[in-house]
C-alpha positions in Angstrom: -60.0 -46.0 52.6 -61.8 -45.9 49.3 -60.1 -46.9 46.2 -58.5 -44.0 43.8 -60.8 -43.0 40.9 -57.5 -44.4 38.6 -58.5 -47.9 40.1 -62.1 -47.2 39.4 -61.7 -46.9 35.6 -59.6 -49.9 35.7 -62.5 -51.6 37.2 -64.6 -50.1 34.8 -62.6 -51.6 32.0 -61.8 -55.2 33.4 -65.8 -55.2 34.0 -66.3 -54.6 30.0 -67.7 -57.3 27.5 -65.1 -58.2 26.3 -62.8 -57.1 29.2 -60.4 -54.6 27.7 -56.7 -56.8 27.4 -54.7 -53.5 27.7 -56.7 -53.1 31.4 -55.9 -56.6 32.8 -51.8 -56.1 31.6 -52.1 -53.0 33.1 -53.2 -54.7 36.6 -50.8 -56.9 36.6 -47.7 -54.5 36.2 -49.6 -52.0 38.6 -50.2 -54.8 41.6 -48.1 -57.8 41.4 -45.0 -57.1 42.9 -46.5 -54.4 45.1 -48.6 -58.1 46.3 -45.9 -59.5 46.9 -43.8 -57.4 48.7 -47.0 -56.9 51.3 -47.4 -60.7 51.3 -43.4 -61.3 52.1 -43.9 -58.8 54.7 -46.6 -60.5 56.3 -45.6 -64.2 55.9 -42.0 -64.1 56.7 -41.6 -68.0 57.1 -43.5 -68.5 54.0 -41.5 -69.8 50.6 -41.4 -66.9 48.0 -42.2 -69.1 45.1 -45.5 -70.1 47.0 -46.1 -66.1 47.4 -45.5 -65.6 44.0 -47.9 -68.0 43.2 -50.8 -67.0 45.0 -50.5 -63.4 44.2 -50.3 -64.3 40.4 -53.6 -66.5 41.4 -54.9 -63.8 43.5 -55.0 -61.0 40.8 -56.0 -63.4 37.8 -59.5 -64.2 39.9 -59.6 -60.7 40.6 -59.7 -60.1 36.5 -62.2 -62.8 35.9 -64.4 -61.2 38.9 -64.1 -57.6 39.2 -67.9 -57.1 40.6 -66.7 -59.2 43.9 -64.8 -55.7 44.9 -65.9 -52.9 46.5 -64.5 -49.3 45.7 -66.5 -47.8 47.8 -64.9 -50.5 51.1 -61.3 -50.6 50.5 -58.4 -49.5 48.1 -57.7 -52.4 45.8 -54.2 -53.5 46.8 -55.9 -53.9 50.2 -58.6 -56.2 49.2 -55.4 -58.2 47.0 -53.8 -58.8 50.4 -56.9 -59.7 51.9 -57.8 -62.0 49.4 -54.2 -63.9 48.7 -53.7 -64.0 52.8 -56.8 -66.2 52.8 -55.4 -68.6 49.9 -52.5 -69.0 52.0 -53.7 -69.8 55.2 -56.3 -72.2 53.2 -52.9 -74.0 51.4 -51.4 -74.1 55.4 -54.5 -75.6 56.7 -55.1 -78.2 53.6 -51.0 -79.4 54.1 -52.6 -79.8 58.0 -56.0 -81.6 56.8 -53.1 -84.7 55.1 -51.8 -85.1 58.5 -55.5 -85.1 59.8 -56.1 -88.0 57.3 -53.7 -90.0 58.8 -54.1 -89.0 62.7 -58.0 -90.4 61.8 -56.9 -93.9 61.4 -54.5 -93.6 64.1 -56.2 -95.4 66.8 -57.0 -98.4 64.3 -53.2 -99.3 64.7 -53.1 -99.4 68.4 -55.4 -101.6 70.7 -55.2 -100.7 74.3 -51.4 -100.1 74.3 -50.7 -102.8 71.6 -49.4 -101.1 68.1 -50.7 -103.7 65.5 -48.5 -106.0 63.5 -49.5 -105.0 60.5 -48.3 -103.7 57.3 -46.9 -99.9 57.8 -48.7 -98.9 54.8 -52.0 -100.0 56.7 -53.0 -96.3 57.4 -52.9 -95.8 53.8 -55.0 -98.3 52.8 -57.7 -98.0 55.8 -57.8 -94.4 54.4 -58.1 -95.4 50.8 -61.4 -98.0 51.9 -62.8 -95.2 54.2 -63.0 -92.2 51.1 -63.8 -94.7 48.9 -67.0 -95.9 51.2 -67.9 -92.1 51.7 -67.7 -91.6 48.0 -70.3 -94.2 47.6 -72.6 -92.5 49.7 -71.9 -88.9 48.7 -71.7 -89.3 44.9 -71.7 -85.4 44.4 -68.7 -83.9 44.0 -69.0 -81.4 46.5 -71.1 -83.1 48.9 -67.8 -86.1 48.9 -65.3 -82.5 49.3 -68.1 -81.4 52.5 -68.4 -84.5 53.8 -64.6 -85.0 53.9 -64.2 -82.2 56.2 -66.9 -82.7 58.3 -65.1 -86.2 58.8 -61.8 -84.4 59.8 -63.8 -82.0 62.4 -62.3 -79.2 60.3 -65.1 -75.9 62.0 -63.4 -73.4 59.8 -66.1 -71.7 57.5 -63.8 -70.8 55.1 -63.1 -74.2 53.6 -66.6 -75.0 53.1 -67.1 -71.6 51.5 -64.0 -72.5 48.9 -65.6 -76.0 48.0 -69.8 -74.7 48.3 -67.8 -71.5 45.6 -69.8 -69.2 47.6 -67.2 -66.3 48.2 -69.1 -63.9 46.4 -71.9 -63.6 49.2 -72.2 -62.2 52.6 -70.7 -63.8 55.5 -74.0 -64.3 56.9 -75.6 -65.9 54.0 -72.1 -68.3 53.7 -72.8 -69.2 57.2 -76.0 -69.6 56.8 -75.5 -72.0 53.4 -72.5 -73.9 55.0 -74.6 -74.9 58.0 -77.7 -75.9 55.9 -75.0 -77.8 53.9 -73.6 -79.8 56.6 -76.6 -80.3 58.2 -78.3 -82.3 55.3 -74.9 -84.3 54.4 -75.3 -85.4 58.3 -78.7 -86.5 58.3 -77.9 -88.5 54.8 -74.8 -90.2 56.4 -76.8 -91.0 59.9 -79.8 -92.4 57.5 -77.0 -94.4 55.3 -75.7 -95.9 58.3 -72.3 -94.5 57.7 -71.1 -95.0 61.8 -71.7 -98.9 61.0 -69.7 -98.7 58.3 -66.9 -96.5 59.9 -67.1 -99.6 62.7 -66.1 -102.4 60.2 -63.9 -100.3 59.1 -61.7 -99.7 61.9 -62.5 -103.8 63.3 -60.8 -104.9 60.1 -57.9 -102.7 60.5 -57.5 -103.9 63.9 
């Protein structure tokens, strides 16, 4: 379903330089709380609040970056849901990625079946050595965010898309960019010696 020639205009005046004030006001009372609603609806075990949140955040990037939708695809409230449903499950899966942080070290604290003796704040400080060894080698900001997750074993696409700030291109070409990504961060690591280090590491926190 196309979107209506009202939403068009809108478009037309949130695309404007300057954008036209009255047009982004207008989008808001037009599409927030019909956001939410579809959002609650959806995500029935999901806090309000953090709905609320993320459509407010949903339809303020949609302001600063009208040209990312297509009329032509979808209506507008469609592409909303679309967009806010993926900055939810991304918040679910970085609350999971903490827990992955500490489920890396976890086989430091055990040897054979043996839990170590030492401090239970351990984890915490393996994991504070560990990113700051990685940040050494990766002193990019985004290659340290790509590397982190490569670290985790996250596969998802979509969280490398979110850090590389590619969500404007084609799926193929993300794919594409993510993999060429990761595969260069890889071959840095390996030539830095980064499973040594990873080794010593997990020896001193034996």
């Amino acid at each position: 379903m196309q979107a209506t020639p009202d939403t068009v205009e809108l478009i037309r005046r949130l695309s404007s330089d300057p954008p036209d004030p009255t047009a982004i006001s207008e989008l808001f009372i037009l599409f927030y709380e019909r956001l939410i609603l579809k959002l609650k609806n959806q995500h029935l075990t999901t806090d309000e609040d953090e709905i609320r949140e993320v459509a407010f955040q949903s339809i303020e990037r949609f302001a600063e970056y009208p040209q990312r939708f297509d009329p032509q695809k979808k209506t507008l409230i469609g592409y909303l849901v679309m967009d806010a449903t993926g900055d939810l499950r991304n918040r679910v899966n970085r609350r999971g990625y903490k827990k992955k942080w500490m489920t890396l070290v976890e086989d430091w604290s055990t040897h054979g079946n043996k839990v170590s003796e030492k401090s239970s704040d351990f984890d915490m400080d393996a994991i504070e050595l560990y990113l700051s060894k990685l940040r050494k080698l990766m002193p990019n900001d985004t290659d340290f965010e790509v590397a982190k997750l490569m670290e985790m074993g996250i596969r998802s696409t979509e969280e490398f898309v979110r850090i590389l700030k590619i969500e404007h291109i084609s799926a193929r070409e993300q794919r594409l960019i993510v993999k060429r990504n990761k595969d260069r961060i890889c071959k840095h690591l390996q030539r830095s010696g980064w499973e040594s280090i990873k080794k010593k590491i997990r020896e001193y926190y034996l």
